[in-house]
C-alpha positions in Angstrom: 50.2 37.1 86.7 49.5 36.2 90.4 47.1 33.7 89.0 49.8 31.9 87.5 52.6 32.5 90.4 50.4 31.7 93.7 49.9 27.8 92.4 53.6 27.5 91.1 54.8 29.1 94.8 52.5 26.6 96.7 54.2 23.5 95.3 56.9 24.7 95.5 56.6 25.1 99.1 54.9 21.5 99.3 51.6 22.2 98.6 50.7 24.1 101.9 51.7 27.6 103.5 51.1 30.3 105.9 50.1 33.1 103.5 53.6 35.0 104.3 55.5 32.3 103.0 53.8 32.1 99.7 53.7 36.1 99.4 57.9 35.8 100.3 57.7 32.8 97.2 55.9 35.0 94.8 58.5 37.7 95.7 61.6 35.3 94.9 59.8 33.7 91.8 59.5 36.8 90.1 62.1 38.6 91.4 59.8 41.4 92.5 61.8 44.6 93.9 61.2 46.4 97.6 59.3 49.3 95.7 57.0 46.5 93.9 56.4 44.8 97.2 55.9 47.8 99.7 53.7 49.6 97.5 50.6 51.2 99.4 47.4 52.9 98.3 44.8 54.5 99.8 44.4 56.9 103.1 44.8 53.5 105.0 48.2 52.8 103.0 47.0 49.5 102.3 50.3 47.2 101.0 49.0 46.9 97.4 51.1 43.3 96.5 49.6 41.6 99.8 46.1 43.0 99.2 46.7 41.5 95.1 47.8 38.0 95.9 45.2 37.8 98.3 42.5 38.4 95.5 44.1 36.4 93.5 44.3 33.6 96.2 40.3 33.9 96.7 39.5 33.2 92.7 41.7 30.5 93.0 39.8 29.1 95.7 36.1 29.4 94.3 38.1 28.0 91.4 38.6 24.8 93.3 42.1 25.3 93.1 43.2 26.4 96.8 41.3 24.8 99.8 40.2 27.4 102.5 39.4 25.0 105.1 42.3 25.7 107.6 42.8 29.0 109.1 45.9 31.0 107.9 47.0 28.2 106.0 46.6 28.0 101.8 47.0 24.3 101.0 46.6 23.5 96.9 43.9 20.8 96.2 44.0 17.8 93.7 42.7 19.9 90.8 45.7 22.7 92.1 48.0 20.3 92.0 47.6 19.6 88.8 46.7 22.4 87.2 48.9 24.6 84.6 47.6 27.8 85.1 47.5 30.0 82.1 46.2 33.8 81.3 43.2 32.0 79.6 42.5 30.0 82.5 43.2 32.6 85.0 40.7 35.2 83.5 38.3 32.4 83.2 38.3 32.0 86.8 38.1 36.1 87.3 35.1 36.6 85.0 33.3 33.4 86.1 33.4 34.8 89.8 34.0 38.3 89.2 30.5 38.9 90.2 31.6 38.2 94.1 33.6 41.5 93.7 32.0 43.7 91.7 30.0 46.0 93.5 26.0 45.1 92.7 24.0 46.5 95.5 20.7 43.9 95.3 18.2 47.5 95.8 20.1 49.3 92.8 20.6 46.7 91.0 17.1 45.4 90.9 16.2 49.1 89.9 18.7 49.5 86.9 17.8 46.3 85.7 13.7 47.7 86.0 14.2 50.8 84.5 16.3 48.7 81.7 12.8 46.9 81.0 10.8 50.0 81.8 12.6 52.1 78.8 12.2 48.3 76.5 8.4 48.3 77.3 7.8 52.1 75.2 10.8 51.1 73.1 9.5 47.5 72.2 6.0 48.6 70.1 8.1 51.5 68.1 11.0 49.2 66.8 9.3 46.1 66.4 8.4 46.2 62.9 12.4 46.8 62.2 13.8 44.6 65.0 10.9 41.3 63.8 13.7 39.6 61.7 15.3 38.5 64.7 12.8 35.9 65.0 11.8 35.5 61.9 15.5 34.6 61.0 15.9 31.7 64.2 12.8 29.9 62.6 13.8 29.9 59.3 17.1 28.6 60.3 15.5 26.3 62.6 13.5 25.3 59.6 16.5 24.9 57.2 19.8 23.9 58.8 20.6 20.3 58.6 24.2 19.7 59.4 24.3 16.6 57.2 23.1 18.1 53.5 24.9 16.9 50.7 25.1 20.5 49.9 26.7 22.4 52.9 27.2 25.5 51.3 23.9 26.0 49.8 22.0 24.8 52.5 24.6 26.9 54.8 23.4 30.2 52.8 19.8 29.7 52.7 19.4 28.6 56.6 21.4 32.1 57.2 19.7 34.6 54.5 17.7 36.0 57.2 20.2 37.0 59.3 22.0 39.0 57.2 21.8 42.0 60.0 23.7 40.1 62.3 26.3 37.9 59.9 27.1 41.0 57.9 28.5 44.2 58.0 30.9 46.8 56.0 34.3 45.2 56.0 33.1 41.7 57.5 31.2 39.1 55.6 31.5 35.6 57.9 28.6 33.5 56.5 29.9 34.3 53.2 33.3 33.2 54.2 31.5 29.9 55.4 29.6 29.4 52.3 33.1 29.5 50.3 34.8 27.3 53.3 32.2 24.6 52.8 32.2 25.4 48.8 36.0 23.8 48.7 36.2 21.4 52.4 32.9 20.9 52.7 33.5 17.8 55.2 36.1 20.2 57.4 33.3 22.9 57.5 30.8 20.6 58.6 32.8 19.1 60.9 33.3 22.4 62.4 29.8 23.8 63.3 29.4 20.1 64.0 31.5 20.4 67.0 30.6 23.6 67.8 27.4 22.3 68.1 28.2 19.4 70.8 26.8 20.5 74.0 28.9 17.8 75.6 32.3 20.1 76.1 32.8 23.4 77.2 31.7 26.5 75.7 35.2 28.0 75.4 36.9 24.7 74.0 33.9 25.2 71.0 35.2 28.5 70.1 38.3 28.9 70.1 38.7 25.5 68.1 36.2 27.4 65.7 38.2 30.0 65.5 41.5 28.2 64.9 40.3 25.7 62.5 38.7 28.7 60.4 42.5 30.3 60.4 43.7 26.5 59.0 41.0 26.5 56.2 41.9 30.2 55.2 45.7 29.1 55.3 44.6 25.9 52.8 42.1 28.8 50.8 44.7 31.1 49.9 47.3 28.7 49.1 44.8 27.5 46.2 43.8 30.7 45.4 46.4 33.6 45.5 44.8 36.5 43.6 41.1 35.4 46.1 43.1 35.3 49.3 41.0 36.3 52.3 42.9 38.5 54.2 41.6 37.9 58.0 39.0 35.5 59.8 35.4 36.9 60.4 34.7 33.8 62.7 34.7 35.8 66.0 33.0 35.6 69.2 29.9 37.8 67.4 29.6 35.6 64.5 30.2 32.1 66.5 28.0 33.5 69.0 25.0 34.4 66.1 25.6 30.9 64.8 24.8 29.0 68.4 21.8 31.2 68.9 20.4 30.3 65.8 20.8 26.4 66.7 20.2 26.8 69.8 18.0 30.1 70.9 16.9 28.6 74.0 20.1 28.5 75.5 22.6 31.6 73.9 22.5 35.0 73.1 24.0 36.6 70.5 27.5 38.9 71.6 28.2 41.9 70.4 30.9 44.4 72.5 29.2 47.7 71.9 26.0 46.6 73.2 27.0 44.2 76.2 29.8 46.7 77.7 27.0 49.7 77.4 24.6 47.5 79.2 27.4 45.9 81.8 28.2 50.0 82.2 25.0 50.7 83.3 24.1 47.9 85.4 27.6 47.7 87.5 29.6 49.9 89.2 33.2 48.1 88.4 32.5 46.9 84.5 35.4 43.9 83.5 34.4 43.4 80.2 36.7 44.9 78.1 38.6 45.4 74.4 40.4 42.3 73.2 38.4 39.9 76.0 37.1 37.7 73.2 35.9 34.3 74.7 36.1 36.0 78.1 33.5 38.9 77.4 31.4 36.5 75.8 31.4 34.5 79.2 30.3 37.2 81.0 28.1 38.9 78.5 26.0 35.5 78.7 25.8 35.9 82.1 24.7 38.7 82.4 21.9 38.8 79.9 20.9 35.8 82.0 20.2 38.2 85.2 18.2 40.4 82.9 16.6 37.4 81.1 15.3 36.0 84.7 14.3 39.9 85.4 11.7 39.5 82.1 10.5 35.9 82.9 8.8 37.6 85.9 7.5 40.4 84.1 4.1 39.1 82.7 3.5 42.9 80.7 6.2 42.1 78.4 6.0 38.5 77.4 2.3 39.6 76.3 3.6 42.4 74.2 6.2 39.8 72.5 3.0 37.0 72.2 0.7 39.8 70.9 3.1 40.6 68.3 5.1 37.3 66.8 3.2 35.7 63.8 3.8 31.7 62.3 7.4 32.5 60.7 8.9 33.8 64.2 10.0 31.3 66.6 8.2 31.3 69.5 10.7 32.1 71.8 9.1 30.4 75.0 12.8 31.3 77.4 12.8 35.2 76.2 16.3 35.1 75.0 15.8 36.5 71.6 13.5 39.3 74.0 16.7 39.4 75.8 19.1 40.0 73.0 16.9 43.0 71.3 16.9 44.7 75.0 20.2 44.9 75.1 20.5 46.4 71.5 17.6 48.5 72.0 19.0 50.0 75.5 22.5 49.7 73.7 21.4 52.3 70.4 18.6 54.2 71.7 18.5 54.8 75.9 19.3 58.0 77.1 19.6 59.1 80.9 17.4 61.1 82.0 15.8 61.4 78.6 11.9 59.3 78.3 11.5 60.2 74.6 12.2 57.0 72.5 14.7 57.6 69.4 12.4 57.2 66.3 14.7 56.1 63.3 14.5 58.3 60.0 13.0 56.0 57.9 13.3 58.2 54.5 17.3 57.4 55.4 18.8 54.6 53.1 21.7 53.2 53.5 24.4 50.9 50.9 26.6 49.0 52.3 30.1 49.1 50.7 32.8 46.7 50.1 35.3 47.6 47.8 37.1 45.0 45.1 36.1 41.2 45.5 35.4 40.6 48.9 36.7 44.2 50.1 40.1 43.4 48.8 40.6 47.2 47.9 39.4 48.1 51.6 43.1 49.0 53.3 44.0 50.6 50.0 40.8 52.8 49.3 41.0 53.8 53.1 44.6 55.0 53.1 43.7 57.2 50.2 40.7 58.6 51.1 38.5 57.2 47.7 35.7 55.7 47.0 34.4 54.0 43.9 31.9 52.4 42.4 31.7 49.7 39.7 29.0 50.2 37.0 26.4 47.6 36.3 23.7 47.1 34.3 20.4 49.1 35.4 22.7 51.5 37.9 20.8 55.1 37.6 
């Protein structure tokens, strides 16, 4: 990407450029063609690679990467120098400043983000007795979760039981692949949500060594156990997310794609979260429910209507960022444009959730041929 060429062209040029030199270096480095290069868009034919590595010479400099200081001169800094820009890094730096580009007028912005907590406000009192758990679930975890029991997995699957909704759904089962993680390495799972835990390094480093070092211990799980092999990971950014809320609900919300992009939809006119952004959405799904969350500490209506309503087995959720996290689901499942009527849930509808074969292991098989089944059990009638 340009992110990666535009620091590799400036050292090579010595660290310092008139922007037509570096655009000429990009060119040569990626042996870009006349048609690439002279491409124009627009009714003011606009030169399309010029306009892009200008963009991407801007993130780099509210990256810290490219000093603006000099008129029509881009000069690396230290941290350019040194850096070895990769896609990771690069859509870091978009999402992080993206909001500089995105078009938010301040007026319609402010009045999305109102008639977001307008539509909560009638929502709130009808969902509440079915949305409570969210609470309910943070204290009891608060409650129960000590990272240094004897006992990881059983402690791990009673500090979790009450947020099944969220660490649970048809064809993925993370806290359950935990509890069996911690069942067999119950030292390398600990260690695990013990880093994940350490607010000391960054957010994205926490993750994505999550992530990998829940790949290593599958790897080491099905080696032992061939005919119980788990077939995929289900630590993603949804469950890791769910898991840092719960120790820390002050501070993190909990991700979830359908409901951030619908809510990102709605608020901006040029959405970047996407399919397949992963650390990245999560990034910018924070920060967004961040702008709403500062939206509902000013909005005195609300925080009475969550006080009036949480009893002494809900955490008390002073910084409104479980309030936050049920908005955005709430807007997410049940707003309409245009429409003021509320979505009331069918309660007389049950539903079973359905896994196939030990966990789901007869899922891609029973989906290619169109079957279901069930297994009988004792007292099924």
């Amino acid at each position: 990407s340009l992110h990666d060429a535009l620091p590799i062209s400036l050292k090579e040029l010595g660290g310092s450029a008139t922007p037509e030199a570096v655009r000429n270096q990009i060119t040569k480095d990626m042996n870009l063609s006349d048609e690439v290069i002279n491409e124009t868009y627009g009714k003011s034919k606009t030169n399309k690679f010029s306009n892009q590595v200008a963009f991407a010479r801007n993130y780099l400099v509210y990256g810290g990467y490219i000093d603006k200081s000099t008129r029509g001169i881009w000069t690396l800094t230290e941290a350019g120098e040194k850096v070895s820009m990769t896609d990771d890094l690069a859509s870091i730096i978009f999402i992080e400043n993206a909001s500089k580009y995105v078009s938010k007028n301040p007026e319609d912005f402010s009045e999305k983000i109102t008639k977001i907590i307008a539509f909560y406000k009638k929502s709130f009192p009808i969902h509440w007795k079915d949305e409570k758990y969210k609470w309910q679930a943070v204290k009891w975890f608060q409650d129960n979760f000590n990272l240094n029991e004897q006992n990881f997995s059983e402690m791990f699957k009673k500090a979790v039981k009450k947020a099944d909704n969220l660490l649970g759904s048809v064809g993925s089962y993370p806290a359950g692949q935990i509890q069996d993680f911690a069942k067999e390495f119950p030292n390398e799972t600990r260690d695990m949500f013990r880093q994940l835990f350490d607010e000391s390094d960054d957010l994205k480093n926490r993750v994505e060594s999550f992530k990998s070092n829940s790949t290593k211990l599958i790897e080491l799980h099905n080696n032992k156990h061939p005919n119980k092999a788990w077939k995929s990971s289900y630590q993603n950014e949804n469950s890791i997310s769910t898991y840092l809320w719960l120790k820390y609900p002050d501070k993190y919300y909990v991700y979830k794609f359908s409901e951030i992009v619908k809510v990102e939809r709605f608020l901006y006119e040029n959405p970047i979260i996407k399919k397949g952004g992963n650390i990245n959405n999560l990034i910018r799904g924070n920060k967004i429910y961040d702008e709403i969350c500062s939206y509902l500490t000013q909005d005195s209506e609300i925080q009475n209507m969550l006080s009036d309503s949480l009893t002494d087995d809900c955490y008390p959720d002073k910084e409104l960022r479980t309030l936050t996290i049920d908005l955005g689901f709430q807007f997410s499942r049940y707003y309409e444009e245009n429409n003021n009527d509320i979505t009331i849930p069918d309660s007389s509808i049950r539903y079973w959730i359905y896994s196939p074969g030990e966990k789901a292991s007869k899922w891609d098989e029973f989906h290619e041929k169109g079957i279901m089944a069930l297994d009988y059990w004792k007292g099924l009638g």
